[in-house]
Structures are given as structure tokens and as C-alpha cells.
C-alpha positions as CSV (number, residue, x, y, z in Angstrom):
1,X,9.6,-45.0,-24.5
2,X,6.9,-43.9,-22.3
3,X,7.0,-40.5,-20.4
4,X,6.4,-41.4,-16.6
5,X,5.0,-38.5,-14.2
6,X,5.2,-37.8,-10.8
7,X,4.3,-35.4,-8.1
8,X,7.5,-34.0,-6.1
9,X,7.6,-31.2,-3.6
10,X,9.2,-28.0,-5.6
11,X,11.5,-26.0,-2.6
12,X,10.9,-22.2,-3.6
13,X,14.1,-20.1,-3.8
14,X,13.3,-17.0,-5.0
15,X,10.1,-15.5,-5.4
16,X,8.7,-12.0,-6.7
17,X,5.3,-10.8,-7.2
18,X,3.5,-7.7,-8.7
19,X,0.3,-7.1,-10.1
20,X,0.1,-8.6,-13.6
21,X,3.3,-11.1,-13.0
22,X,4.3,-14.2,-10.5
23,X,7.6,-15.8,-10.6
24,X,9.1,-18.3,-8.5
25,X,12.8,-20.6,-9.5
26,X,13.2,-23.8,-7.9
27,X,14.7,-27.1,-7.7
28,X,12.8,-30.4,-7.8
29,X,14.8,-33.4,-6.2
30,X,14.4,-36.7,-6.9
31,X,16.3,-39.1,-4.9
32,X,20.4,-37.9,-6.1
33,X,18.9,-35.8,-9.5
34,X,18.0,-32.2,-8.6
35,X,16.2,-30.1,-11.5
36,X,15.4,-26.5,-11.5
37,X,12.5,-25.3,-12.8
38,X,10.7,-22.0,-13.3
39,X,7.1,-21.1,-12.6
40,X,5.3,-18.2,-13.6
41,X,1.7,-17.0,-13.7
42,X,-0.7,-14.2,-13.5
43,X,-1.5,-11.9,-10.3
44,X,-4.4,-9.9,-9.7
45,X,-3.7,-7.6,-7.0
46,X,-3.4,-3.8,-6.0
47,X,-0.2,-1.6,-5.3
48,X,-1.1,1.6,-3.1
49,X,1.0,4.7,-3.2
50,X,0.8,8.2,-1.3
51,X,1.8,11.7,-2.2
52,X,3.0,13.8,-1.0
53,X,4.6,12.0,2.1
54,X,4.6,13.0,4.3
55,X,2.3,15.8,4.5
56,X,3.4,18.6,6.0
57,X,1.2,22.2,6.7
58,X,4.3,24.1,7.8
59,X,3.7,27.2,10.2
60,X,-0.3,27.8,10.3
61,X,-2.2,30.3,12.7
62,X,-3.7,28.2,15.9
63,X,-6.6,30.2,15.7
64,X,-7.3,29.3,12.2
65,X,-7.4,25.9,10.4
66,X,-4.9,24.9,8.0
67,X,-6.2,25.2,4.1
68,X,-6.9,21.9,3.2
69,X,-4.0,19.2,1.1
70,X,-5.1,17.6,-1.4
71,X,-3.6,13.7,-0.8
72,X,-3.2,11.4,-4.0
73,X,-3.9,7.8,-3.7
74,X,-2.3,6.0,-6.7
75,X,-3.2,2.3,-6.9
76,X,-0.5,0.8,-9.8
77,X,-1.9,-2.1,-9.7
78,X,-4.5,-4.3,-12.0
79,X,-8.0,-4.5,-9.5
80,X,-9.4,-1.8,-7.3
81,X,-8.7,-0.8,-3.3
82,X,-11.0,0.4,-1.3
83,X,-9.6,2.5,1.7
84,X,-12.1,1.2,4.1
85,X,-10.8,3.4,7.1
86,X,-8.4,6.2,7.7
87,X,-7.1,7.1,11.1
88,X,-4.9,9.2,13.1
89,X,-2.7,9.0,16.2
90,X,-4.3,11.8,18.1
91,X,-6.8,14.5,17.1
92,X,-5.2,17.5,15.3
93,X,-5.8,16.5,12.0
94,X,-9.2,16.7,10.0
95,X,-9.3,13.6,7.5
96,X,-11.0,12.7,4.1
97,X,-14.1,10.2,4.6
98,X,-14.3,6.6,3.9
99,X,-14.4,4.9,1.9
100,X,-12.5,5.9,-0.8
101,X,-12.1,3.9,-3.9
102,X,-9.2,3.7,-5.8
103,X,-9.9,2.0,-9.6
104,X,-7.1,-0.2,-11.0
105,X,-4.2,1.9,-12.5
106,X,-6.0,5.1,-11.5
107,X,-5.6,7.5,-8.4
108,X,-8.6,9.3,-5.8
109,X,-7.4,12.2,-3.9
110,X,-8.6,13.3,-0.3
111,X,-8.0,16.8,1.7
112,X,-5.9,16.8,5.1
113,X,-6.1,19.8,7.1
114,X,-4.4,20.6,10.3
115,X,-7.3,22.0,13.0
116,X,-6.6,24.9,14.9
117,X,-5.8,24.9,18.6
118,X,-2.9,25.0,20.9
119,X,0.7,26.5,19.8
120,X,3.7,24.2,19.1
121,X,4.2,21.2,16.8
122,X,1.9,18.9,15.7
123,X,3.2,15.4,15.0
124,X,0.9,12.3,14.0
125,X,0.7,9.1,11.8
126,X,-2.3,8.5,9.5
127,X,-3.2,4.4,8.9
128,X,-5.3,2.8,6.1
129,X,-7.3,0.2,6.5
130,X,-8.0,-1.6,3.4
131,X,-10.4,-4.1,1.7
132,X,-7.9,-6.3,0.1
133,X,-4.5,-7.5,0.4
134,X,-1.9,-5.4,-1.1
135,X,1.2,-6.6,-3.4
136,X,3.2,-3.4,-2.4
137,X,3.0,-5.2,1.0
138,X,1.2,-4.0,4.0
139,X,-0.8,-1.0,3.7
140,X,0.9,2.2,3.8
141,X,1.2,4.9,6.8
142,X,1.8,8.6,6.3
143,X,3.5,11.0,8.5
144,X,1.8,14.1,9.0
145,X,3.1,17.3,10.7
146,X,2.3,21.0,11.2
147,X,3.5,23.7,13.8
148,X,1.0,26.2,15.1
């Protein structure tokens, strides 16, 4: 008997990724036969972590700045992440430089500091902008707060 193949469209119906894994189930119909198959693979990909989150100075003098907290940036995944940019939501905050590069499976840290100035609380939001595409998902923010 001779094995006949064919192409057929493969309708995804669960799918999970991670660096270093890639599975996707699914059913292949043909005409009234439906068969399920299983896919897997490898992934390169990064996975981006911070700690601690949020930061937070607590009470510091507004005439003086904040010591400086060290940041960790843990990358779990299998190829390294550059942290191309790192930005605030307004201006109280004094931020490591980029770029920062975090290996495969290793971590870089950075120092946060609150500046001094006015009295009262000190809210913001730090964003990353990265040089790849992350399979943790979308780049991580951080919440960072002090009170002066």
C-alpha cells in the first residue's frame, strides 16, 4: 500500500512558549476525519524579570538624595537582552545608563535613586525598552515611589 501525503491547514488550540520549549495541539481535518496532532520545537528567546518591585526609598530628606538601590535584572531565558532605554514618568528619579546587557540565564544590576527636592510623595513608572522580543511577554514596567 502506498503512504499518500498531503498538505492540510493545522487549527492551533493551545499554544505555550518559553525559552528552550514550543508546544502547540491541534486538529487536522480532512473532509469528515479530524486528527489531532502535537507539535513541538525549540525557542530561542529571552524572559526579563525585576527585583525588587517595585522600588520603594521610603521617607528620605528633600534636601538630600536618596542612597542609591541596587535593581536586579534577571533574564531566565536562553539568548541575551539588551535594555536599550530606561525611562521615567516625570523627573524625580535618577536612573542606571543604557544599555545594559543582560547574558542568557544571568542577571545585570543598576542603582535607582530618588533626587532631592520638593516635600511630599513621589510616584512614577520606569519603562524598558528592549532589543528583542521577550517570551515573558511585553517588556516589564516598574513602580517606583519615595516620600520626601
Amino acid at each position: 500500500m502506498a503512504i499518500r501525503s498531503c498538505t492540510a491547514p493545522v487549527e492551533a488550540t493551545r499554544f505555550s512558549a518559553e525559552p528552550g520549549t514550543i508546544r502547540a495541539d491541534g486538529a487536522v481535518s480532512a473532509g469528515a476525519t479530524a486528527t489531532s496532532v502535537g507539535l513541538s520545537g525549540d525557542v530561542n528567546g529571552a524572559s526579563l524579570t525585576i527585583e525588587p518591585s517595585p522600588i520603594d526609598f521610603g521617607p528620605v530628606r528633600a534636601s538630600a538624595q536618596s542612597a542609591p538601590v541596587r535593581v536586579t535584572f534577571k533574564n531566565d531565558g536562553n539568548v541575551p537582552v539588551t535594555i536599550t532605554a530606561i525611562t521615567q514618568s516625570g523627573t524625580d528619579f535618577v536612573l542606571p545608563v543604557a544599555p545594559l546587557t543582560v547574558n542568557a540565564g544571568g542577571t545585570a544590576t543598576g542603582p535607582f535613586a530618588l533626587k532631592s527636592g520638593g516635600v511630599g510623595d513621589v510616584n512614577g513608572t520606569i519603562t524598558l525598552a528592549l532589543d528583542t522580543v521577550l517570551c515573558s511577554g511585553p517588556p516589564p514596567s516598574l513602580a517606583i515611589k519615595g516620600k520626601r
